[in-house]
N, C-alpha and C positions, 0 to 999 in steps of 0.2 A: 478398677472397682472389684471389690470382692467375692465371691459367689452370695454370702448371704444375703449380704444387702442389697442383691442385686435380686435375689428371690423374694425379698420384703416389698421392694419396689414392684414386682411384676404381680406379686398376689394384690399388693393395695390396685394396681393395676385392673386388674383383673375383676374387684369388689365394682368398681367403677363402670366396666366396660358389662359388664353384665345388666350394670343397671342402666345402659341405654343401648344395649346390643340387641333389644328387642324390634328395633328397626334398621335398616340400612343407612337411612338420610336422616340428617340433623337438620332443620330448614333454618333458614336464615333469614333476620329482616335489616339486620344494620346494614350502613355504606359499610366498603370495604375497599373502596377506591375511589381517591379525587384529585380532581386535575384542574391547576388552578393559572388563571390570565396570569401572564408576567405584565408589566405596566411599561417596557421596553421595547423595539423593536432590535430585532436580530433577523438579520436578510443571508439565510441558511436553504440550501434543498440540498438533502439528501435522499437519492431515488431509490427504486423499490431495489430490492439484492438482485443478481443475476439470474438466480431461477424462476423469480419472478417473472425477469426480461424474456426470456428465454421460452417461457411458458405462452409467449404472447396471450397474454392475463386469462391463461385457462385453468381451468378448475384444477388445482393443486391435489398433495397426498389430502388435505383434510378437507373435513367439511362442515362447513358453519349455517344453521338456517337461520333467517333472520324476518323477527315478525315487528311491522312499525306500525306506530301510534301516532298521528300528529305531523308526519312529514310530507313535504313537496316531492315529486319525481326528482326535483335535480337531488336534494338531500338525501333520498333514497339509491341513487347513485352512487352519488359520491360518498356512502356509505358499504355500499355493494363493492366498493375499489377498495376499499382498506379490508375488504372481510377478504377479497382472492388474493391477496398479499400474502395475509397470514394464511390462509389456505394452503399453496405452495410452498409453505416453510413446516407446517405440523405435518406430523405422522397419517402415514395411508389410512391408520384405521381411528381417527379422530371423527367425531359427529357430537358437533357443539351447537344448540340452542340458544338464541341471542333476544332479549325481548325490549327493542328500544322507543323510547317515546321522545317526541322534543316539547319540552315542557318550560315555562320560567321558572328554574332556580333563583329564590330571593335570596341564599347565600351571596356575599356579596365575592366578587372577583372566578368564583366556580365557573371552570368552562362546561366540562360534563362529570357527576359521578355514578358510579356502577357498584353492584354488589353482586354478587353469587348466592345463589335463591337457597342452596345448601351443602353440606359439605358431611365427609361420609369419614368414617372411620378407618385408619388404616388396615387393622385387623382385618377388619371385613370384608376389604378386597384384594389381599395379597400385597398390600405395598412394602415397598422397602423398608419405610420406618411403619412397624404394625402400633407404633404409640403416639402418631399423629396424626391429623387431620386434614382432609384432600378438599378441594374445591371440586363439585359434583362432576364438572364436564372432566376434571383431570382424574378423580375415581372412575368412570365411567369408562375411558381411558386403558388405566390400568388393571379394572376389576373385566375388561374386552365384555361388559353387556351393560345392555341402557340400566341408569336407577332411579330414572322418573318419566315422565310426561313430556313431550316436547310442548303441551300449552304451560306445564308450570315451569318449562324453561329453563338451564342452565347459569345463565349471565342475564342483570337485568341491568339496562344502560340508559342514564338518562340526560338528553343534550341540554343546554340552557338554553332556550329559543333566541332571549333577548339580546345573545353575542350577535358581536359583526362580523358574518362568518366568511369562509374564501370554500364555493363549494365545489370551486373545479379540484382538477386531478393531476396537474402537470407543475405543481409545489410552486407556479408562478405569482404569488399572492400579492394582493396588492395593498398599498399602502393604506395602513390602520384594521389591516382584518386577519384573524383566527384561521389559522387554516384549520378546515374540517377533518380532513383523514386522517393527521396527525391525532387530532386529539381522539377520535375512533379508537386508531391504533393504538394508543396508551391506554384505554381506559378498558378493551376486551384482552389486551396483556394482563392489567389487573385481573379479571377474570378468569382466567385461563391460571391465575396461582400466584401470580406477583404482588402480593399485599400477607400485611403480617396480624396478627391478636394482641399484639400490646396496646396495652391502654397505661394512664396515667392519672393521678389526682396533686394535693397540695405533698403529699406525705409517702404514697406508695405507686410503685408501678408491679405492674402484674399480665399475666398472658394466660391466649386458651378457654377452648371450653372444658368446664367439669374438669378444669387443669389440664385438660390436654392442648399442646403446642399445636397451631398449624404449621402445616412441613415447611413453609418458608422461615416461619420463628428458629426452626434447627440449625439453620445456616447462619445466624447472627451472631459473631463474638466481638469483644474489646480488641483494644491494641494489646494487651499482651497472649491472643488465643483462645480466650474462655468464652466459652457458648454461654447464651444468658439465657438457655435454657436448662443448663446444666444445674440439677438445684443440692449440689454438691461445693457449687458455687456462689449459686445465687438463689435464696431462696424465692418460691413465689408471694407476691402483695409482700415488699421489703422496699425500706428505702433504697437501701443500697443497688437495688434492679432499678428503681426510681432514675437514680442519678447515674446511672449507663445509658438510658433509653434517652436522657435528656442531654447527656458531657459531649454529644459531636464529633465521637470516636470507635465509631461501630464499621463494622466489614461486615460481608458476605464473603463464607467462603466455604466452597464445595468441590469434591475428584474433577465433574466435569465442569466446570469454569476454570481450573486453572489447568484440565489439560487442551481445551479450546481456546482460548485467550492467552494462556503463555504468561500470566501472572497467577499470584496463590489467591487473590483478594481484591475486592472494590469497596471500595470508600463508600456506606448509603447515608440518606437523609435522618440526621438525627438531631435538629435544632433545640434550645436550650427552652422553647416556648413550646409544649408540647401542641399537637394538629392531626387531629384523628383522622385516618386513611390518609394521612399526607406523611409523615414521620415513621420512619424505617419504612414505608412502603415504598421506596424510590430510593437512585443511585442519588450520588452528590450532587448539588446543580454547581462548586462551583468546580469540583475534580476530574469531574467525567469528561471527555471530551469527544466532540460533536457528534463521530461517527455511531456514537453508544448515551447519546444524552434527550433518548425518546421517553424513557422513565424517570427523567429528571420530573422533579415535585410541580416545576414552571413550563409554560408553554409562551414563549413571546409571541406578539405579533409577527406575523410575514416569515415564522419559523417554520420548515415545511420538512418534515422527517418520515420519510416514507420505509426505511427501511428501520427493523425494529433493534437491529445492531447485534454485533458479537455477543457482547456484554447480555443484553436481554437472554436470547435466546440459550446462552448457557447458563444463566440461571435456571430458565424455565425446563431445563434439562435434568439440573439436578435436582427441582424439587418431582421430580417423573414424568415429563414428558421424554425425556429420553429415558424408556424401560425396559426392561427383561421380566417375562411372566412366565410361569413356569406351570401349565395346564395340565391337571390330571384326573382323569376318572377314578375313585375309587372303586376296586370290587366288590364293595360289601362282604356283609357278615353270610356264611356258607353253612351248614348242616355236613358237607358230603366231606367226606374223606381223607384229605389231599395231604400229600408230601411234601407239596413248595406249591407256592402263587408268584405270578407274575405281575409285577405292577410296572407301569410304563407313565412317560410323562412327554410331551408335547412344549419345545421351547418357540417362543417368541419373543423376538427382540427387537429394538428400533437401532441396534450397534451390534456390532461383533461381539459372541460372549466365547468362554474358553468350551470348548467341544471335549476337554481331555479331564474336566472338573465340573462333569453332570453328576449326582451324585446321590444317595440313599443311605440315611440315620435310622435306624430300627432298632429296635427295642420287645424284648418276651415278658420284662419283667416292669414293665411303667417307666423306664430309661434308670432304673438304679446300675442296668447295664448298657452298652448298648454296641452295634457294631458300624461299620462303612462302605458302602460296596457302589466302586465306580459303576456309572449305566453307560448302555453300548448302544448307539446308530447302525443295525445293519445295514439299511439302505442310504446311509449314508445323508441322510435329510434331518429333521431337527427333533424327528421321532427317535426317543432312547428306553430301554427296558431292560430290567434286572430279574433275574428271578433270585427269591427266597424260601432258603427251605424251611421246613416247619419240623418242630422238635416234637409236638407232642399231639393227639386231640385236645377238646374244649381247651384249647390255645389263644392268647388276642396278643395279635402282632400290632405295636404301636410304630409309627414311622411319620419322618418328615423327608423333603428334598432340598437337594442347594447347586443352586451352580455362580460362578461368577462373569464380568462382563470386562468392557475396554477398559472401565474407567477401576479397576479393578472390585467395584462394589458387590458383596455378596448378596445375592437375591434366595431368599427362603418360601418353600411351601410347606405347609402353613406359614405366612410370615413370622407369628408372634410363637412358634413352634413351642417355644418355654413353657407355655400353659395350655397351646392347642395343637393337638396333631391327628394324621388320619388312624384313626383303626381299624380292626378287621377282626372278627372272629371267628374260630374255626371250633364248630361243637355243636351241640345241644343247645337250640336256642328258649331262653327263659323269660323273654323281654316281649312283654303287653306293646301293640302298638298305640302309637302318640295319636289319641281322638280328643280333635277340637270343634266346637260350635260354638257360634252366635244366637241366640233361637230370637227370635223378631218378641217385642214388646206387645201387640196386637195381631190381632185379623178382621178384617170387616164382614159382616154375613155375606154381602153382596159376591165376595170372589168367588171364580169360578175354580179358584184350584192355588192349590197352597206349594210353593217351592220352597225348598229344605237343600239346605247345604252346610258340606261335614268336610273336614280338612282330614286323613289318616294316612299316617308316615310307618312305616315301621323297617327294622334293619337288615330283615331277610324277603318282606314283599307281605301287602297286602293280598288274602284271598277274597273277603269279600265285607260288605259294609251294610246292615239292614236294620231297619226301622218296627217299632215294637209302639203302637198306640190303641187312643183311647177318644172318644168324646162323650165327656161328662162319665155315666157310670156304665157305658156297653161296655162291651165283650172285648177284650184287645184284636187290633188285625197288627199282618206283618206286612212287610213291604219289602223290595231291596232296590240300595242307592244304586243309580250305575256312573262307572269314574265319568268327570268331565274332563278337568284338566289341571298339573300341576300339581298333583294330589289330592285333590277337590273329587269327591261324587256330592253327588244330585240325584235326590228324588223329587217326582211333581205330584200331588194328590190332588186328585178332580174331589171337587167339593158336593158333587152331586147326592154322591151317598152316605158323605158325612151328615147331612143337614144339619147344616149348624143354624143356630140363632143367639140373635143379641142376647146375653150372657151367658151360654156356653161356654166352655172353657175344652181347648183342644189341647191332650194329654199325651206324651210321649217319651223314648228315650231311645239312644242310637247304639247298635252294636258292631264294633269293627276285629276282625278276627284277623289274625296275620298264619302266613302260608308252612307253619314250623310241621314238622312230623306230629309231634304234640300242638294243636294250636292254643296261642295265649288271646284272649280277647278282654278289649277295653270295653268298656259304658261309660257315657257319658247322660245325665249329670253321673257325678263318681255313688250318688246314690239319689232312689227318689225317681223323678222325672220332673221335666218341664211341663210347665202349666202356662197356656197362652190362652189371656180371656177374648172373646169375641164379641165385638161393638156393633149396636143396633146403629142401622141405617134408618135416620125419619123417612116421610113421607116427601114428598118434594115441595116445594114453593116456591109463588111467585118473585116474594122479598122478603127480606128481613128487618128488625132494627131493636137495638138494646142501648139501653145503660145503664149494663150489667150488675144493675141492685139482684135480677134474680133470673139467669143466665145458665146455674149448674146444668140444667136436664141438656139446654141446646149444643153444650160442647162437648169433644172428646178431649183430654188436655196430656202433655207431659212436661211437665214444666213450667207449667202455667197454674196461675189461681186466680181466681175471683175474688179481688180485698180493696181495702182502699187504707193503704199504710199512712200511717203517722204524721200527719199537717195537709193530707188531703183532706177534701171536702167532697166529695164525690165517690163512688166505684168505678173499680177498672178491671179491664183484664190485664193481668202482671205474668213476668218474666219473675225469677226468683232475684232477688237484689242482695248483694251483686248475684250474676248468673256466673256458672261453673263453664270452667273450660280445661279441658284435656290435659294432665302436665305429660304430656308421653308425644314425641315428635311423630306425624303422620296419622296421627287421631282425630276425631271432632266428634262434636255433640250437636245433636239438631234436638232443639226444643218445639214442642205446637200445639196448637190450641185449633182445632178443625169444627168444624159448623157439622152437628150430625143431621141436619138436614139437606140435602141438594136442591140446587136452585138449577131453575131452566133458563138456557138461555134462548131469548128469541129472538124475533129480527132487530128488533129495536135499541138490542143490547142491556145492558149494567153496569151502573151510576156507583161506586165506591167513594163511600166519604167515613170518615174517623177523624177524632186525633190521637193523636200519640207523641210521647218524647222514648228519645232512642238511643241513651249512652252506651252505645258500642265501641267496641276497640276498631278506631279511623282505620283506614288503610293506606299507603302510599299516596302521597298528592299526585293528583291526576288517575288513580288509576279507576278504572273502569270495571265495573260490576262483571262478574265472571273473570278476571284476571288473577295470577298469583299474587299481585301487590295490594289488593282488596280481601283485608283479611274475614274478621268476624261481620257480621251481616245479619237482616231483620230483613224479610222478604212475603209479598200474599202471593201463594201460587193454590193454581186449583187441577184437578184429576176429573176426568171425562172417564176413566174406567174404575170407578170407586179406589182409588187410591195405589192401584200398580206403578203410574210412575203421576208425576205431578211437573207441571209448566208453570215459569212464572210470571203473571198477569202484568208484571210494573218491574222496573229492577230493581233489586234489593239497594238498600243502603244503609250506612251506620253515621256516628256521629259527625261525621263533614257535612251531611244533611243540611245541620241549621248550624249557622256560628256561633251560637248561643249554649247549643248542645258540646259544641267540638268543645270551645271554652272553659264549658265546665266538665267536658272530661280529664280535659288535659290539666287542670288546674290544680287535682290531686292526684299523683305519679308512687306509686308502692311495689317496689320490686316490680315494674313492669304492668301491675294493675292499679287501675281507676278507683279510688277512695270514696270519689266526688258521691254527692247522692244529689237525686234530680229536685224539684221545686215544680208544684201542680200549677203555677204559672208560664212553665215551660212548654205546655202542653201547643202544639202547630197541628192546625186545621190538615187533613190531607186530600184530596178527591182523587178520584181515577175511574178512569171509562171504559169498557170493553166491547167491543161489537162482533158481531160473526167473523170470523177469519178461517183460513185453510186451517190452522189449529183446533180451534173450535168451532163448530157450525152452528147455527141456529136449528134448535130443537135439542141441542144438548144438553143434557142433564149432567152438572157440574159439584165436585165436589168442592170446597173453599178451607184454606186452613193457611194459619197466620202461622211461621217456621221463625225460628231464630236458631243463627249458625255458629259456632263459638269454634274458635282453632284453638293449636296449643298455646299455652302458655296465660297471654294476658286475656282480660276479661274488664267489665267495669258493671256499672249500676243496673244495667238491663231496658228494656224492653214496657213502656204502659201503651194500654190501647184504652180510651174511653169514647161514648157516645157512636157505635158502627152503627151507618145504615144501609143498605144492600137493596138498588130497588132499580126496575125497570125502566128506560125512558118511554116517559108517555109521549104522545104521538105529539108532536110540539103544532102543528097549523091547526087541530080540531081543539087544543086545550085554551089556545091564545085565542082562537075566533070567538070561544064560546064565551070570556070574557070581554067580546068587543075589545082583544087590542091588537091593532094593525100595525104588522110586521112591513118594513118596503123599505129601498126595492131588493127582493129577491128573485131568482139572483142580483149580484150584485158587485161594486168592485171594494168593497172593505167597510164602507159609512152603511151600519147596518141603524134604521129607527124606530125606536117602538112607541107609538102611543095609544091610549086608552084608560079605562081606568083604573087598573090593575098597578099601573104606573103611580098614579098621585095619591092611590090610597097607601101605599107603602112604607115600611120606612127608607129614611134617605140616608146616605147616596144607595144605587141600587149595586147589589157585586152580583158579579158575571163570570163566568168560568167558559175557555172553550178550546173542545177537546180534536182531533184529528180523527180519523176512520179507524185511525191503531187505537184507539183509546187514550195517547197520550195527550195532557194538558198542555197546550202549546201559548194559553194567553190569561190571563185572568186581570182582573181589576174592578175600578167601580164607576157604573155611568155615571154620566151628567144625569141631572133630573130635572123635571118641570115638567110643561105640557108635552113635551116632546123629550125621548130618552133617547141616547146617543150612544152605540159601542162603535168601537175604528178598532177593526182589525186589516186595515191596508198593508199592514207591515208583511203579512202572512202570504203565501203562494197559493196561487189558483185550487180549488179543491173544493172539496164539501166536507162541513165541518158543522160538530154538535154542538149546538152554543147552551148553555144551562145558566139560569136566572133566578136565586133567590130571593121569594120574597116572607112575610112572617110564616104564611101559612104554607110553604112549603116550595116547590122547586116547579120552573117551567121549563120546558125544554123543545128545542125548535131545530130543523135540520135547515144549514143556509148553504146555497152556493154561490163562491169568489170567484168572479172572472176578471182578467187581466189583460 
């Protein structure tokens, strides 16, 4: 390839990476792995490798946590056996996140599929190819520090419950059942980097995100050598990539699989019917043979493949888990004097690398020139250091590092060096430092103290960071941040002697000064100040209740309106339709609509009822509110300290809610977002109960506010709420006597009966709601009637529970105890 075109590629590059380099993780929601029944039996074990044996199944170099959803002790076993397998085969300094649920896959023949929650860029972390894409645990990996959360997870696995599974561990399986580890072990390989980006249609195949390859994509050529990622060859979305991904004639082939295996190449899956996460993400099923056919596309009956073979594991080599990282401190930009600097660099490797080819690329002039000076190990360990001398003051020395390994591959720091390398300047420093802020959308009068936080970077060291404010039209004060962490300071202002009140507006602006002889200092905003208004707190209340014809005073809103759109019949509180959602990976939007008055709670608790329709973007089947597979979300949560932090009363949920909602989400599909618009016939009743808890106590005074939570990317219709009402339960034995109607027997073992008049003046049938001590609804329906009304709550466990009964003129409510 030529230089220049190789510099058009790296700048188009470069336009790209800039415009998602604003984060680390790219998240991820598609499969990325699937592992499907073979309809065969094949009476195979192969047992776990030697160091496996050897380990007598102790915890290996790596380390896997693994959080389960839905399974049995024996499943979580015999899950736990295939995670210390591969433990004992990864790198000492591996720490992988596993989040699996056993779940029914309706896919038909699917034993388990898995995906990886995100995947990071190579630039970012030093990898070997800086123009691919890593699966997070295998970034993580080689960038040697965490890049998310072990609740949002690495690898997300999910088994099909409704196989016949074999859940021991000695590959003795028996006739007609799935062995369990096996398909584990294939499907956390996937995870760990063994799955590719090609996709396919009637006309084009194509790979990658924003066109970048993931690293396994780099290793795929034809029978006669050509990478089908090479777009010298093959362009991207081309038939001609079409009819390679589908012709049945594709390799993998990489330095270390053909110097561990002793061939140049393996035959992978590439049938003529394309099979998303099944096609190129797996060896041959019919070529491969036994001792390497755990990545095979099939899993037969009674096939028991414990160990994950040559073949695997040197794949998963070359795409990096066999690496070389090349660790360096930079010294920074200097003021003082100097003749030469020393810069040093710190090797780690998971193989032998060449100790004679440690090495330093520098540059005085932005590399129009440049030179090469081998680095030296005094002590003889993996620490090397060069010194460089300096030609001149106000000088910037530009440099990268390189050394290479067994498999002879060159490892670069900066990886993508061509457009990124470290600097250093030696001079006169001229450069303002980098001052960031968020400033918060509100403040409630109620706080007792306002925190403020400021991000400031600069290239020779912050000296200090301070604050320059106002409310409404005093006298400005000053303040100063002190660092927290990370580059973060922190300032707290007690509200006491601010007095603020409901519309006030608290006025400000941040100054960060960096440590030059001369100092340069930033402002933020870059002019002006921020302006944050301050929301009246009402008075308190017992209850509340709207439909919301005339509502504005009662709420604080962001994102919300009072309207009643186009074929309704009614008002509502509205989400914006559609609602906005984040296009920038690791962002989100909360929208809300808050009751600006607080309600007390007392012992008797709070009765929530609304309806609402909720076309939100579903999350994963099955997954569970608070999960990474749960994505955008509608939730009431309320705050006991006027809004510092806030709990949620109920758990959230999106369109999987009602079928009806899901239905018509999913029925209009647009680039990822919901078209559908909702229908005021869609509108579902909601209730929900809350009582004193360790969280909230009775005599609390509560703040309530409706949240909608939107992630990146997709989004759909949004969010109505109509008819809320918000009210205390009345004492249920004094409200039923006074209308003469007898409750019995209470207690009681389930056959709860009511009669009196209350009853036959009604209307019919009567509906019933009845809640637990959490507040949650655990039963609902509608009695029998006549002279005598019937609820049967037998089904239910021993306890004492809120039952609530309406009738026209409004709601009764009674506390009964089940005994069993």
């Amino acid at each position: 390839m030529n230089k220049p075109f190789l510099i058009n590629i790296l700048l188009s590059s470069c336009l790209i990476i800039n415009s998602i380099n604003a984060q680390e993780l790219i998240y991820n929601k598609s499969v990325t792995g699937v592992c499907y029944a073979g309809n065969k039996t094949t009476r195979i074990y192969i047992p776990p490798p030697q160091r496996f044996l050897k380990n007598d199944r102790s915890k290996g170099g790596g380390s896997i946590t693994v959080y389960y959803t839905g399974y049995s002790t024996e499943a979580m076993e015999a899950f736990e056996y295939a995670v210390s397998i591969l433990e004992v085969l990864l790198p000492a300094d591996t720490k992988t996140t596993v989040l699996t649920s056993w779940v029914r896959i309706e896919t038909s023949g699917v034993l388990a599929n898995s995906s990886v929650t995100a995947i990071a860029g190579g630039w970012a972390i030093d990898a070997l190819n800086p123009l691919a894409l890593y699966p997070v645990s295998l970034a993580e990996k080689i960038a040697g520090r965490s890049l998310n959360s072990d609740l949002e997870g690495d690898i997300t696995l999910a088994v099909n419950s409704s196989v016949n599974w074999y859940l021991g561990t000695d590959g003795n399986v028996p006739v007609g059942k799935y062995d369990f580890v096996t398909v584990v072990l294939h499907e956390l390989c996937h995870g760990l980097g063994f799955f590719d980006s090609f996709n396919t249609d009637s006309n084009t195949g194509w790979y990658g995100f924003s066109s970048f390859p993931v690293i396994y994509d780099t290793f795929i050529e034809n029978s006669q050598g050509k990478l089908l990622t090479d777009t010298l060859e093959f362009r991207n979305y081309t038939m001609a990539l079409r009819n390679e991904l589908t012709g049945g004639n594709l390799y993998f082939r990489g330095p270390v699989f053909e110097k561990l295996t002793g061939v140049p190449k393996t035959r992978i899956y590439a049938p003529a019917t394309w099979d998303n996460g099944s096609s190129i993400s797996h060896l041959d099923e019919e070529l491969t043979l036994q001792p390497n056919e755990l990545m095979t596309p099939l899993i037969d009956m009674r096939e028991a493949i414990h160990d994950p073979g040559i073949y695997t594991l040197s794949v998963l080599g070359d795409i990096g888990w066999i690496n070389t990282r090349i660790i360096h401190e930079p010294p920074g930009d200097s003021e003082e004097t100097l003749s030469q600097i020393e810069l040093s660099v710190e090797i780690k490797s998971d193989t032998i690398f060449n100790r004679d080819k440690v090495a330093l690329v520098y540059s005085f002039d932005s590399f129009e020139n440049s030179d090469t000076l081998f680095m030296t190990s005094f002590t003889s360990d993996n620490h090397f250091s060069v010194n460089v001398n300096l030609p001149s003051y106000n000088t910037e020395l530009q440099y990268y590092f390189f050394t290479e390994d067994f498999f002879l591959r060159s490892f670069h720091s900066p990886s993508l060096y061509q457009l990124f390398r470290y600097k250093a300047f030696i001079g006169s420093d001229t450069i303002k430092p980098d001052l960031n802020h968020t400033p918060a959308e509100y403040y409630f009068e109620t706080v007792d103290s306002i925190t403020l936080m400021a991000e400031a970077v600069d290239n020779i060291g912050i000296d200090s960071v301070y604050l320059e404010y106002w409310v409404d039209d005093n006298q400005s004060a000053f303040a100063s941040f002190k660092y927290d962490k990370d580059d973060s300071y922190k300032i707290v202002l007690g509200t006491e002697d601010l007095l603020l009140r409901g519309g006030d507006s608290l006025r400000y602006r941040i100054f960060a000064t960096d440590s030059a002889v001369v100092p340069n200092i930033s402002v933020a905003p870059d002019s002006g100040y921020y302006s944050i208004g301050i929301v009246n707190i009402g008075p308190v209340i017992s209850s509340y209740t709207s439909d919301f014809t005339d509502a504005e005073d009662d709420f604080f809103k962001l994102g919300f309106e009072f309207t009643r759109p186009l074929g309704f019949q009614k008002s509502g509180l509205h989400s914006k339709h559609p609602y906005e959602s984040p296009e920038e990976n690791g962002k989100n939007l909360n929208f809300i609509a808050m009751l600006l008055n607080p309600l007390k709670l007392d012992e008797s608790g709070l009765l929530f009822q609304y309806s609402d329709i909720a076309l939100i973007e579903p999350g994963e089947d099955g997954a569970a509110f608070g999960s990474v597979d749960f994505y955008d979300y509608v939730v009431v949560e309320a705050s006991k300290d006027f809004g510092k932090s806030w709990l949620s009363l109920f758990d959230g949920y999106d369109a999987r809610f009602n079928s009806t909602w899901l239905k018509t989400y999913n029925s209009s599909i647009v680039d990822q977002n919901s078209t559908a618009t909702a229908k005021e016939w869609m509108f579902v009743k909601q209730s929900g109960f809350i009582s004193p808890s360790a969280s909230l106590k009775a005599g609390d005074t509560i703040l309530i506010r409706f949240r909608l939570f939107s992630d990146p990317f997709a989004y759909g219709w949004g969010w109505a709420i109509q008819d809320l009402e918000i009210s205390p339960l009345i004492d249920g034995i004094e409200e039923l006597m006074s209308e003469k109607l007898m409750i019995y027997p209470n207690p009681g073992r389930g056959i709860i009966r009511l009669k009196g008049q209350g009853i036959i003046s009604g209307i019919y049938p009567v509906r019933y709601e009845v809640f637990n001590t959490t507040g949650i609804p655990v039963s609902k329906g509608f009695a029998s009637v006549g002279n005598e009304t019937v609820i049967d709550i037998t089904g239910l466990s021993s306890g004492i529970y809120i039952i609530v009964i309406y009738f026209d003129d409004g709601i009764r409510t009674f506390k009964y105890s089940l005994i069993k």
